[in-house]
C-alpha positions, 0 to 999 in steps of 0.5 A, a space after each residue: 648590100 642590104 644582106 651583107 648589112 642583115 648579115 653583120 647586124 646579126 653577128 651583133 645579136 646575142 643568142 636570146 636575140 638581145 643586142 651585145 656590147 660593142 664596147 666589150 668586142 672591141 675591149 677584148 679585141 683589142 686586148 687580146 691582140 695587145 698580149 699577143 703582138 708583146 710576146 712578139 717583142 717582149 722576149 728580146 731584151 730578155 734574151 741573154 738572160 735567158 741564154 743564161 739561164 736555161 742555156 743555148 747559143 744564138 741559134 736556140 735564142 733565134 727558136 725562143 722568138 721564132 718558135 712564136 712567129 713560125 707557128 703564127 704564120 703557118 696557122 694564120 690561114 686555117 685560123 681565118 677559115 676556123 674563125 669563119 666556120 665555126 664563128 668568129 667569138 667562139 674562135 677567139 675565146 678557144 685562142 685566147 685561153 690556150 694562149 693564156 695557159 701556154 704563157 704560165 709554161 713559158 714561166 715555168 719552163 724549166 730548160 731551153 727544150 720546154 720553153 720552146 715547145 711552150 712559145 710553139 703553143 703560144 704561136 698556135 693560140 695566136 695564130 687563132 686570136 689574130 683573125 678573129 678579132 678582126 673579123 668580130 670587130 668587122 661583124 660588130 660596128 657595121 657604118 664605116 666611120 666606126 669601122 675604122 676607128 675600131 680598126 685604129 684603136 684594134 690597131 692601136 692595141 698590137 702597135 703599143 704593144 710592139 712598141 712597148 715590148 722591149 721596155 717592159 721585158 727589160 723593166 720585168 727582167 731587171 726587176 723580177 727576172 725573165 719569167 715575169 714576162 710571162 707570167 703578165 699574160 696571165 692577168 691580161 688574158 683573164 680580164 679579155 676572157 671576162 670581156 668576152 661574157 658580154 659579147 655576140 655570138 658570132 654567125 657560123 659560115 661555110 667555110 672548108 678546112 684544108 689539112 693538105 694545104 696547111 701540113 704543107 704549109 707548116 713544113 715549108 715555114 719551119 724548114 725554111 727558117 730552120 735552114 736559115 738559122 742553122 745556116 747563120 750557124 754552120 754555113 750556107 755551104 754546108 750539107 745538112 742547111 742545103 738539104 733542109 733549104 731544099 726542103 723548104 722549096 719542094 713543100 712550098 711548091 707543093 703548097 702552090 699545087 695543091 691550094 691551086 687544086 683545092 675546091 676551096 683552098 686555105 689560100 685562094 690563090 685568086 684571092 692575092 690578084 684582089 688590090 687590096 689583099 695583094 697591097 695590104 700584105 706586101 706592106 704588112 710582110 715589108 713593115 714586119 721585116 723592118 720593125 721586128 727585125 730591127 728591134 732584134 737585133 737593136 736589143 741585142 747591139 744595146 747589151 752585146 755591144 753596148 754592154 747595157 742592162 735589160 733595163 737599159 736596153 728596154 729604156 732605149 725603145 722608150 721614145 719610140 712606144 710614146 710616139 706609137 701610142 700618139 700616133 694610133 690613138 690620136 692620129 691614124 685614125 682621123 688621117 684615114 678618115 681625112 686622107 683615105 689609106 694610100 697616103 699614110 701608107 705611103 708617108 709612113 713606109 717612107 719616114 721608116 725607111 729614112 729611120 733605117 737608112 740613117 740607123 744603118 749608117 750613123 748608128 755607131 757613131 752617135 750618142 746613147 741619147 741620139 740613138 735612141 732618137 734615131 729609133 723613133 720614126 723605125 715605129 711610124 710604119 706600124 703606126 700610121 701605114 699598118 691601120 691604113 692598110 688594115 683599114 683598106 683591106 677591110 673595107 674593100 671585102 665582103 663580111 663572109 670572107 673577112 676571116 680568111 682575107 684578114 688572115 692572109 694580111 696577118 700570114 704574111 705579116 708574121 712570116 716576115 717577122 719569122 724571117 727577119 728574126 732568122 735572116 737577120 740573126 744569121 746576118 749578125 752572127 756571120 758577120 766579122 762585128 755585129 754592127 757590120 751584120 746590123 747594117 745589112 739587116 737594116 738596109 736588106 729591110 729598108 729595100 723590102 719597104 722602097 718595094 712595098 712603096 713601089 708597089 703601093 704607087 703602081 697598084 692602088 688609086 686615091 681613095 679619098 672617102 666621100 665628105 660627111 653630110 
């Protein structure tokens, strides 16, 4: 205990051995974790008039959002060890300033093909900003108590910034047009980078790189999706799609063979037997599936089906971003502290999936107004069950390892937001009416949820913490 504390106090230290800004750690944490949880989201109102724009049908506008995610899950677990080795600070500002380059290309993208290749760029900065944020903030605020609000508002950042993605890439598309919504990455990123001047250097850790594990990796991912995108298009019958499908399974086999093999793996196979590791990615990867996926292919029903402006659209999730907001500033982190993380996970999977439930079955039929009220509790998972989650992971492993655990949370979490944006646009797309696909996606991602709750009940015990003195 004592080492692990020497060891954090340390990481809080500068290189002349003065002691750094926590305020400045945790601003520019939370910032940069902001911009790159909005790219998730603030392209999807967008999307038409992309298409528009710069051409491709659905399966090209799948690749604008799943080009971002694909190469944040497939990196995430390299990030944490990276992070790890060669510190968490140095780490972060690499990421964040590639990040913030690669958006002023996805602005000045002039065709679908360069676009993409830009968002890939983004997704590999990204990849990188995720777990070194975490780990800073872990290494920063060494009592409990200001851990997990650290943990709240860091989360706190990404759940707003989810929450209001759509709003403002239908605010920016209307009003200035699809690039804009790039172009905002700009400012936020400068700010982040200038917050980073007065933070600690993080401590270097011996922590193995694994190239065989991440090529794998990155081949299995990018073929599964690339198989089920084409597949919504072409046919799950056909030739090519089967081919690349079984792609997809033999690379991921190989992944398991060779992280099992590994001396020091990319992904410590033993580490997904730990509780905490095992829960907090089950719930991050079936929240990610349900809040991602939904708002895809809700943005696309407002304008497809609905005929409404990016605007309008955006405007549908307003609701929505205010309840988030509320809930992370204000409330997940005084429930934690009050309750422990295994209720408000369990609260918020459960009131999601009452959300999903009744969008799959009464979507069609109500209001403009309604619908957009029925949308709200969708963001309750994310807002209170997500920092439960993170809050639990990071109080339950050791400060060497924070790096990698917390990137395996955040693999699985933007692999599920990958698949999602392939499976459920495939759904969509196949389907005799768009809402008929949107019910299955809705209903395919409230089953992933009973699941994760399932799991939740069956692995994890009360941990309600001890009383303040």
């Amino acid at each position: 205990m004592n080492s692990s504390v020497s060891t954090s106090h340390s990481a809080a230290t500068g290189p002349a051995g003065q002691e750094g800004s926590p305020r400045m750690v945790l601003g520019a944490s939370v910032l940069g974790f902001f911009i790159i949880t909005l790219d998730a989201l603030v392209v999807n109102v967008a999307l038409p008039d992309i298409g528009k724009d710069v051409g491709g049908g659905m399966s090209g506008l799948q690749w604008v959002v799943d080009g971002y995610t694909l190469m944040f899950a497939a990196l995430m677990l390299s990030a944490g060890s990276l992070a790890d080795r060669i510190g968490a600070s140095r780490t972060y500002v690499g990421g964040l300033a590639l990040f913030t380059l690669a958006s002023v290309g996805c602005g000045l993208a002039p065709n679908l093909g360069v676009l993409i290749a830009a968002r890939l760029v983004q997704g590999c900065a990204a990849s990188v900003i995720t777990p070194a944020s975490l780990a800073m903030i872990r290494q920063t605020f060494h009592d409990t108590d200001k851990r997990v609000r650290a943990i709240a508002l860091w989360s706190a950042g990404g759940a707003v910034a989810a929450a209001a993605g759509p709003v403002a890439g239908g605010a920016l598309t209307s009003e200035f047009g699809w690039r804009a919504i790039f172009f905002l990455n700009l400012p936020v990123g400068i700010v982040a980078l200038l917050m980073m001047a007065r933070a600690p250097r993080s401590p270097r850790r011996n922590a193995a790189l694994d190239p065989i594990g991440q090529l794998t990796a990155i081949i299995a991912l990018s073929a599964l999706t690339y198989g089920v995108i084409q597949g919504g298009d072409h046919g799950f019958g056909n030739a090519r799609t089967l081919t690349v499908l079984a792609v997809a399974m033999l690379f991921l086999v190989a992944f398991v063979v060779a992280e099992a093999r590994q001396a020091k793996p990319m992904l410590p196979l033993a580490m997904l037997r730990d509780r905490a590791v095992a829960v907090a990615s089950t719930v991050g990867f079936s929240i990610s599936v349900a809040f991602y996926g939904g708002v895809f292919v809700l943005g696309l029903y407002f304008q497809q089906v609905r005929h409404q402006s990016p605007l309008s659209a955006g405007l549908m999730f307003l609701p929505m971003t205010t309840v988030v907001a509320v809930l992370n500033l204000f409330v997940a982190a005084r429930v934690i502290r009050r309750l422990g993380p295994r209720r408000p996970i369990l609260f918020g999977q459960l009131v999601t999936v009452a959300a999903l439930l009744a969008l799959a079955f009464f979507g069609d039929r109500v209001s403009t107004v309604e619908l957009s009220l029925l949308i709200v509790p969708l963001c309750c998972a994310g807002g209170i069950a997500i920092p439960a989650a993170t809050a639990l992971l990071m109080n339950s492993i050791p400060a060497e390892v924070t790096g990698t655990a917390s990137g395996v949370m955040n693999t699985f979490r933007q692999i599920g937001t990958a698949l999602a944006i392939a499976v459920f646009g495939a759904l969509v797309a196949g389907s005799s009416t768009f809402f008929a696909g949107l019910r299955t996606s809705l209903l395919i991602a409230g089953t992933l949820l009973v699941i994760s709750i399932v799991t939740v009940l069956t692995v994890t015990r009360e941990q309600r913490p001890a009383p303040a003195a």
